[in-house]
N, C-alpha and C positions, 0 to 999 in steps of 0.2 A: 288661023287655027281655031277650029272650034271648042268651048269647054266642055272638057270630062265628067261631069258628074261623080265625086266618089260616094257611096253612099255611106252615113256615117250608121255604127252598130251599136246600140249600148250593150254594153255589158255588166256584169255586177249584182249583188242581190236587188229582188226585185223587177228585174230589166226583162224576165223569162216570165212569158207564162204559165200562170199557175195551173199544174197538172192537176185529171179530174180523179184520179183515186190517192187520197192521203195515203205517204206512207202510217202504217198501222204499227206501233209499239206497243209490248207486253208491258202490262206497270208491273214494275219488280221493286221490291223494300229498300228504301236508305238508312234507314235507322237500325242498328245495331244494339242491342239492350249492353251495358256496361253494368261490371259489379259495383254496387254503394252498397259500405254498411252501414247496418241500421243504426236508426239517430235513437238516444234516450233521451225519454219524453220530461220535458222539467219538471212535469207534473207526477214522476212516478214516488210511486211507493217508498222508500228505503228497504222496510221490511221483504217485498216482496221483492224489488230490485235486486238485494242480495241472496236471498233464497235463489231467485233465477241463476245468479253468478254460479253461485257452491252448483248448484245441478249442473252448468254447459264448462265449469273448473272440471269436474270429476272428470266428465264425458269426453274434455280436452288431452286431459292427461294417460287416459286409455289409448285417445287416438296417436300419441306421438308415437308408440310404439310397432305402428301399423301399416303395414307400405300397401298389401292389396289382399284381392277377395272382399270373403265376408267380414267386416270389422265390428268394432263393439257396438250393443246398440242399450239405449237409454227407456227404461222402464217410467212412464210418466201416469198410469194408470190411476195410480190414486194422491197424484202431486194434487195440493190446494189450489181453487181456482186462480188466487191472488199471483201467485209466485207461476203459474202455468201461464198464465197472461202473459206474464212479464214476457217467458220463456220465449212462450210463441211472436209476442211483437218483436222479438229480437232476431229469431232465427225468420221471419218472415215468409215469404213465398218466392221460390225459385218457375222455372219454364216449362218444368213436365209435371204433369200429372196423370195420376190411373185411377182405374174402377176396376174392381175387380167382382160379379155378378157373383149370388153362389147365394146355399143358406147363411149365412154368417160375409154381410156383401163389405167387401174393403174399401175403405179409399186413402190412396199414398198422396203424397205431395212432394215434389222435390225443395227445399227449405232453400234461401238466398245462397247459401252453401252447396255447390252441385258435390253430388253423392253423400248429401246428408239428408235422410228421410223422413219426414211425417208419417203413420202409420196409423190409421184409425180403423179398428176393427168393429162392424156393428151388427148388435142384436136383430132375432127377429124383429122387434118394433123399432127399429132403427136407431138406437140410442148407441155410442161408442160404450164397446163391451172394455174395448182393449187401444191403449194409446203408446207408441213406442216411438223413440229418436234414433233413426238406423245409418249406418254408415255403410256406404259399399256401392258397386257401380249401378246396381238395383234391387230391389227385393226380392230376395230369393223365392218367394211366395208367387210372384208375379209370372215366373216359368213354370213355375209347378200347377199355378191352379190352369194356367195354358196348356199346360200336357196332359191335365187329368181330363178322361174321359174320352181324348182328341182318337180320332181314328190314325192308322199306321196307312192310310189312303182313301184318295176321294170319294165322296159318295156316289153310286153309278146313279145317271139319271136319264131321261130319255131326252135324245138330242134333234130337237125338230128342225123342218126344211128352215133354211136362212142362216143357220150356223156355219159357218166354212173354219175358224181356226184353236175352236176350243175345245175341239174332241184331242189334236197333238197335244196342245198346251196342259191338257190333264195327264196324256200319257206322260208327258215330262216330267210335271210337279211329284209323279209318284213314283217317276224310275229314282229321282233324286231326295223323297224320303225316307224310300228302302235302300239306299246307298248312303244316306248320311251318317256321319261317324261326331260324335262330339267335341267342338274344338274345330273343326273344319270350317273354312272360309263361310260366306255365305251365297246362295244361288240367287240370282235376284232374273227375273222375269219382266222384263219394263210392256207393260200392257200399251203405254201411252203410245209407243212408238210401231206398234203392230195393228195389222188392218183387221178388226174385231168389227161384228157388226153390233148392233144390238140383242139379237140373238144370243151373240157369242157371250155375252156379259154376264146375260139372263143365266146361261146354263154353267159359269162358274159361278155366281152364287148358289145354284145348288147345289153347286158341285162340292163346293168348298164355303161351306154358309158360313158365318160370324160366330167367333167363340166365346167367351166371358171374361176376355182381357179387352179392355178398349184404353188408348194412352194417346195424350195428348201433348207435342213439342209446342211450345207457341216460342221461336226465337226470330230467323230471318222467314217471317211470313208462320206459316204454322202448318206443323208433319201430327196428320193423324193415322195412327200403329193399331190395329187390331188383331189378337189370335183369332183364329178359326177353327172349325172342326176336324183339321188334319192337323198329326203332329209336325211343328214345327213348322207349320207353314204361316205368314201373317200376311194381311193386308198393309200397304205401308204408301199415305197417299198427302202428296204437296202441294199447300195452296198458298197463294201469295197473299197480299192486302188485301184486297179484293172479293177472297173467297174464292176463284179462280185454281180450279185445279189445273196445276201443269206437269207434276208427274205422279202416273198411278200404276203402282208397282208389289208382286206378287214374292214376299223373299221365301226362302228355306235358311231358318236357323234360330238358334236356340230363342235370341232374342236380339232384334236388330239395332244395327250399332245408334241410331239417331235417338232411341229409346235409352242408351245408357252414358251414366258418366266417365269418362277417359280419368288414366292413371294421374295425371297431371290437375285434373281438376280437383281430384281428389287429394293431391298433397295440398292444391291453393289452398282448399278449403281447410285445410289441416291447421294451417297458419295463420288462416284469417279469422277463425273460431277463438286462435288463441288473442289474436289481436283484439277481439271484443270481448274475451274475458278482461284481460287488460285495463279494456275501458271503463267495461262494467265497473271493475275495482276500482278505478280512482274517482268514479261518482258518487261509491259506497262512501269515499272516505272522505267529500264534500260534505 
């Protein structure tokens, strides 16, 4: 009998040849920003350490009483630099912030406390006119100075050859802000997923140009929110690490939800304010 030859196969990584196009992955964020409260500094003050307390005590005890809306807000306009120090290293820097363009140009900041606000109001020559500690899901100034001026629809513009799908995409955006009611869900338009040329892009910025709200999420990756010149319409657009946009999207509403803090965040904060008053006090009384 003659022998069979069996031929032997490897299997297993490495055993296959390497294919010529890499699969291609999105780099998407792992890190998740966690709440830490703020640390007191060994070096601080006493004097203005407590001043700090008595200010975020008062502003605590307003807030217990407060489950939603608009809530109390804290006058810090002509606090001493010493005790505002303080105030500001403690309630620190939270994930959004806004600009708000205009004569008298704003800028918010959301404090390590989500829906508790910074509020800096500035002069022609840019100096803070006005300095406040706000509580609530956002500034209510933030929709208002978006709606002031905005048109009730889009600006007509002329639509040159190469456009195919943003002459519909306008009729929409403006059957649904002459049909929007207050309090109503929001309309959201996902451009990313729609066959737009570059044409098409061109003629929704004039269509619908940039307004004098621009707000900035920096949490998984970072959501930048802008009003435009139509009421109630925003740009609202996702980028990863990277700087990589991966979703860019056209909403209808008052103001979008990525833009504001949830009811829940706002009791955290409710409790965690009290927890650092807390602390404050028994560094006061070291």
């Amino acid at each position: 009998m003659k022998p069979f030859p069996i031929p032997v196969q490897a299997f297993g990584p490495g055993s296959q040849p390497a294919e010529e196009d890499a699969l291609q992955v999105l780099h998407m964020d792992r890190d998740v920003a966690a709440f830490v409260m703020p640390q007191i500094p060994a070096s601080a003050d006493d004097a203005h350490l407590a001043a700090a307390r008595d200010l975020l005590a008062g502003f605590c005890d307003r807030l217990r009483g407060w489950r939603e809306g608009e809530g109390p807000e804290l006058e810090l306009t002509n606090v001493a630099p010493g005790p505002l120090g303080m105030a500001n290293q403690m309630l620190g820097e939270g994930e959004v912030s806004v600009r708000v363009r205009g004569p008298r140009e704003v800028h918010i900041q959301e404090t390590l406390f989500a829906g508790l606000w910074r509020v800096h109001e500035h002069d022609e020559a840019g100096r803070v006119a006005r300095d406040r500690l706000m509580a609530c899901p956002i500034p209510p100034l933030v929709t208002h100075a978006a709606r002031a001026g905005a048109a009730l629809r889009s600006r007509t513009v002329e639509v040159p050859a190469g456009a195919m799908n943003s002459p519909a995409l306008l009729r929409e955006i403006d059957q649904q802000v002459a049909a929007r009611r207050n309090g109503a869900a929001a309309h959201v338009v996902n451009l990313t997923l729609l066959p737009l040329t570059p044409t098409d892009h061109e003629v929704l910025e004039r269509a619908i140009a940039p307004g004098p709200v621009a707000i900035v999420s920096r949490g998984f990756g970072s959501c930048r929110v802008s009003s435009t010149t139509v009421r109630d319409v925003w740009r609202v657009q996702y980028f990863n690490s990277m700087q990589t946009m991966i979703l860019n999207t056209l909403e209808v509403v008052e103001i979008p939800e990525v833009a504001i803090a949830a009811p829940e965040d706002l009791a955290d904060s409710r409790d965690r304010l009290g927890e650092l008053v807390d602390w404050m006090t028994e560094s006061c009384g070291r």
